[in-house]
N, C-alpha and C positions, 0 to 999 in steps of 0.2 A: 213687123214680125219676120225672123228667121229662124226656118226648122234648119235643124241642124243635120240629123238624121233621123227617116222613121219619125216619133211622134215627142222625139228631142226639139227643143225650140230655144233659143236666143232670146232673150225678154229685159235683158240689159239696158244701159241708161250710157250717155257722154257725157261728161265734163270738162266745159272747154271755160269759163267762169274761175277757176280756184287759180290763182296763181303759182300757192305753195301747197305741196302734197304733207298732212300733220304739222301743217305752219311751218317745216323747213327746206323741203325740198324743191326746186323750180320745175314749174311745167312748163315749159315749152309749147308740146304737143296737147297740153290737155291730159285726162284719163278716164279710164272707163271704168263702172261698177258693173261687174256682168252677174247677172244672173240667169239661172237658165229653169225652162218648166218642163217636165214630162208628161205629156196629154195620155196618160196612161189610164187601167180601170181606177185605180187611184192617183188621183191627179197628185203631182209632185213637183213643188216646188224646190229648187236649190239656191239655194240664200237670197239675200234680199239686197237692198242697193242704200245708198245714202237719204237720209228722209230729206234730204233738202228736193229729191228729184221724184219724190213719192205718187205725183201727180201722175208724172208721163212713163213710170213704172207699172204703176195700175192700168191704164191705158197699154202699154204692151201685155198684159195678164189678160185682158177682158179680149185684146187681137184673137188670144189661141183658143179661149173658153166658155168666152162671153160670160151669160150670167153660173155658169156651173159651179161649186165649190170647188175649194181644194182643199185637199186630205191630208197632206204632210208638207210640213216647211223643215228643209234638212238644212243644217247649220253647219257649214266645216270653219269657218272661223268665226269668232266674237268683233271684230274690231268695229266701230259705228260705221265706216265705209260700207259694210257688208250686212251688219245686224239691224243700224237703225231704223230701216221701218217694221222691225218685227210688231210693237204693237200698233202699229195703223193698220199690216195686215190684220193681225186677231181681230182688227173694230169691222173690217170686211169679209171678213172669214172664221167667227166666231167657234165656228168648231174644230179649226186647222189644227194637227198634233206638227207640237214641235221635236223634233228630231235630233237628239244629239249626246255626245257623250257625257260623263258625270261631270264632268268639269265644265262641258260647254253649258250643260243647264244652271249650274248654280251662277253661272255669269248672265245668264239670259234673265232671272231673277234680278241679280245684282244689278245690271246697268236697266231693267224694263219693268220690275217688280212682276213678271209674269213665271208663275209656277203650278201653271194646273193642266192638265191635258197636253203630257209631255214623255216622250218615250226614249227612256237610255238604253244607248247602243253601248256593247264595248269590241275590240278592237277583234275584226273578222265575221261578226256580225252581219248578219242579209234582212234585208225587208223586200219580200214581195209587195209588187206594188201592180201585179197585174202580169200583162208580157215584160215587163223588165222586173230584175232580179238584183237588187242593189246590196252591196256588200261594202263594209264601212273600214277602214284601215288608219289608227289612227298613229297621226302623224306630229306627236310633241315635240313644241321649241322652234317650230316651223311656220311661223315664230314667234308664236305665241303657247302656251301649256298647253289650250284646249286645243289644237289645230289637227284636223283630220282631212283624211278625202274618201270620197264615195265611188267607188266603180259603179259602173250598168254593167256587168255582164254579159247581157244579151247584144246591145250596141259596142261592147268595148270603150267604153268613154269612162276616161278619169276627169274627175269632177274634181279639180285641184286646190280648191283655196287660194291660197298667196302664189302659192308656189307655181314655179312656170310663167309666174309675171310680170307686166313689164309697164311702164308707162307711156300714155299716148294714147288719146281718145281712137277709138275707131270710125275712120272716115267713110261710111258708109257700108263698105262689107264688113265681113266680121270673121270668115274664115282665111290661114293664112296663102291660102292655095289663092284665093280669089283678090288680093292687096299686093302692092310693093311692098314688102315689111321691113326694106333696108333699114330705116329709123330704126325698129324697134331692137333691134341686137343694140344697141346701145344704149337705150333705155331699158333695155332689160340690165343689162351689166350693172349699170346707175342702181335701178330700183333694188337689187340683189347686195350691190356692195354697202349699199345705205342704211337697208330695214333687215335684210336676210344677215348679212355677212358676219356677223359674230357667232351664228350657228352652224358654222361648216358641220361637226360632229353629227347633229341631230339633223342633220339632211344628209348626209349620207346614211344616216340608220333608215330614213326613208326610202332612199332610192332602193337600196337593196331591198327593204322591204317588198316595192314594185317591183324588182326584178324579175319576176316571174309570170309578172301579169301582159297580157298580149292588148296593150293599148294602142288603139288606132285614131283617137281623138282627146287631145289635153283639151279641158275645157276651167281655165284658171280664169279669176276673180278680177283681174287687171288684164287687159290686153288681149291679142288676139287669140283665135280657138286655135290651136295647133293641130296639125293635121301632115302637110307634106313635109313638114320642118320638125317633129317630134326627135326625128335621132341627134339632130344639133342643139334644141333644145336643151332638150336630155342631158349630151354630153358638156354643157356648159354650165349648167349648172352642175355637175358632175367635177369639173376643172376650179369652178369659184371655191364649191366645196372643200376641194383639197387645198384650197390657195397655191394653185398652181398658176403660173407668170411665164407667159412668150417671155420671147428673147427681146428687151425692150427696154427704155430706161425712161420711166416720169424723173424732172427735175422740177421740183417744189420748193419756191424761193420768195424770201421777203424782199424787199430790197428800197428804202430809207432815200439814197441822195444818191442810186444808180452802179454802188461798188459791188455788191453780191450780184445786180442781174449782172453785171459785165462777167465777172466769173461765172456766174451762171453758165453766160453766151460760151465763154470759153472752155467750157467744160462739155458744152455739145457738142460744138465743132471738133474737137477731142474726138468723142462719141464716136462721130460720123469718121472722119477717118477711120475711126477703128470697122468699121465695116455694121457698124450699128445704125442700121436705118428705121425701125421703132423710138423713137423720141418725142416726147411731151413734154413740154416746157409747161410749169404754171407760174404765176405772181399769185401768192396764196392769199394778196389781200387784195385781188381785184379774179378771181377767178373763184365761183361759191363751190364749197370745197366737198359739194356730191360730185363733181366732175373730176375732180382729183381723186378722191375715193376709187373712182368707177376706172380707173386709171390706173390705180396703185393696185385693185386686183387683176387688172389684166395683163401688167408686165412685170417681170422679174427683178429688176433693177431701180432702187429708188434714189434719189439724193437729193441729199436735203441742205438749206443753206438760209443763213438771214444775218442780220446785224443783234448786236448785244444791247438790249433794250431796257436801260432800269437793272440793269445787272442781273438779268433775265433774257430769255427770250425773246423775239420781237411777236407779240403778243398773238397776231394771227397763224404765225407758226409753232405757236404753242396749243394752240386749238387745235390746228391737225393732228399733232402727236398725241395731244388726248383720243383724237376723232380714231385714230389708225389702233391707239393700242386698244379702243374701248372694242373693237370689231377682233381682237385679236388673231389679225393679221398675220402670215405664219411664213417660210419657207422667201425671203429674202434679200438680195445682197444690197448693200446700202453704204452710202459714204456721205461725207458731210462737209460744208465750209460755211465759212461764218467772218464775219466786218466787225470791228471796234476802232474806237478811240481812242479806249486809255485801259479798259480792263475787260477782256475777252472771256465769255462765258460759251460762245455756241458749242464748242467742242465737248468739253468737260457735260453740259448741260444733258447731250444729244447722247454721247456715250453713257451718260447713266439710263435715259429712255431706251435706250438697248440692251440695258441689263435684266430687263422685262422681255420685251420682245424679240430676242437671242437672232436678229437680223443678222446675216455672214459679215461682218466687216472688212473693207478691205483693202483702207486705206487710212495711215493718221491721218486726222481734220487738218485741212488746211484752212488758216486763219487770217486776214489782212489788218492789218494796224493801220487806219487813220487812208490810206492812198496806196492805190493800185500799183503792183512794179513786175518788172518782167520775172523775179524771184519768183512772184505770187501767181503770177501764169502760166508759168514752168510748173510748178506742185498744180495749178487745176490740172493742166494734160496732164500729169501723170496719175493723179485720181481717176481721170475717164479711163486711161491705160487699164489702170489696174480693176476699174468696174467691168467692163467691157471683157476682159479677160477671166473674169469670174462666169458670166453671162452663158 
């Protein structure tokens, strides 16, 4: 058991077991299902955890309550991460009202068939629940339709959902004041450019939203409680939102029998003379491309490069470019090269995936026929010139 503040409590679960987060993302670090309780005159629960860990979630409940009931289970998002033990709770708390907007209950139905002793909130919304004062603000596309969050008022605690999340089990503490949280800025970046990032628009209607509210404790559904770190937080997901890019350049490359990495290589070292020290190099078919993602929102500059495959693209580098435009990735600058043998496609292929995603361009594609020549090294430097220069 950890209180968090007052008669706030931590009642959370780790996940150090899954490999992949929704069968595609890599953990690393693990992740967590946080839930949290309010030992208040109405005991209050805020969301629920994975039913695979239902066990040693109930076991944190019983920590703060023992045998007590609880009065309200509040729902800020549907996804089974967070929703799935709602009916094991109801089979241990048979009279628990669930909480949540119109949208979040007809999914609580939908995925649980549970529809009876259920109380809709809409957006500004309070439920007293004793000394705390809860007020519901809901927060659609965030990232899912029903997605809301719940203030305490009286604690200042946003009670976040997804949002503010990041991956990576939590190693014993749970607040960020009290962990090294260096990992998690980068698992947050990851988790946001992977699951969030196609809704820049609909998190910035949130943030503003919050903008007036005087919070002193993120308390979000993945990862740690924020607390000394909320204005960086804050302001990052604020930057992902805009698709705003430091000064930096990912280069994202296939590369077949060694000719695209060698331009690749030559097109950093380009880079770096320019005075460009942000650089990321991937092999997009040995590097799983949440890493690349979480990448290509952090910096401004991308480029891109593979061999002509079936008169196509080289097929892992056509997966990213669905991956980038599905997130509709915004504000840009991008240049491109590409390897053939006998009939070059990358240019022509890359320039029309740009006629969607209006990336700055800033340089014709450079293309290599068959073997590397100093022709073809001369045009890589002068693409990084000219990226670098954009930057």
């Amino acid at each position: 058991m950890t209180i968090l503040k007052g008669k706030v409590n931590y009642v959370g679960v780790n996940d150090r077991t899954k490999d992949l987060f929704e069968s595609l993302w890599p953990l690393p670090y693990g992740v967590s299902y946080n839930s949290y309780l309010i030992d208040d005159d109405k005991v209050t629960l805020i969301d629920t955890v994975d039913v695979s860990f239902f066990p040693k979630f109930l076991k944190n409940i019983h920590e703060v309550i023992g045998d007590r009931p609880i009065d309200y289970l509040v729902i800020n998002h549907m996804e089974p991460d967070h929703s799935g033990s709602i009916s094991l709770i109801r089979k241990y708390y048979p009279n628990i009202t669930i909480v949540g907007n119109k949208k979040t209950l007809e999914m609580v139905n939908g995925f649980y068939g549970e529809h009876t002793q259920t109380l809709a909130v809409s957006d500004g919304a309070e439920l007293n629940i004793g000394h705390h004062k809860l007020r519901f603000y809901l927060t659609p596309m965030v990232h899912w339709p029903e997605t809301m969050m719940t203030f305490d008022e009286n604690d200042h605690i946003l009670f976040s959902g997804d949002a503010f999340g990041c991956f990576g089990a939590l190693n014993g503490a749970v607040v960020d004041k009290d962990m090294n949280i260096e990992h998690y800025w980068g698992e947050m970046i990851r988790y946001y450019s992977n699951i969030v990032g196609k809704y820049g628009s609909p998190v910035q209607k949130a943030l503003a939203k919050l903008g007036g509210i005087d919070i002193e404790m993120i308390c979000s559904t993945h990862g740690p409680v924020w607390t000394e770190y909320i204005p960086q937080v804050v302001a990052e997901y604020n930057r992902m939102s805009l698709y705003e890019g430091a000064r930096g350049v990912v280069i994202a490359y296939g590369s077949m029998y060694g000719h695209a990495e060698e331009m690749a290589e030559a097109i950093a070292a380009e880079l770096a003379a320019q005075g460009v020290k942000n650089i990321v190099m991937h092999n997009v078919a040995r590097t799983d491309h949440s890493y690349i993602l979480a990448d290509i929102f952090r910096y401004k500059g991308l480029v891109l490069g593979c061999p002509t495959y079936n008169t196509q693209l080289f097929p892992e580098m056509d997966k990213l470019l669905k991956e980038i435009a599905s997130r509709e990735v915004k504000n840009r600058v991008t240049a491109y090269f590409g390897t053939f043998s006998w009939a070059g496609q990358v240019g022509k292929k890359m320039c029309e995936w740009n006629e969607k995603m209006k990336f700055t361009e800033v340089c014709t594609p450079v293309e290599c026929k068959q073997g590397i020549t100093p022709e073809v090294l001369e045009n890589c430097s002068q693409l990084a010139k000219a990226v670098a220069a954009q930057l």
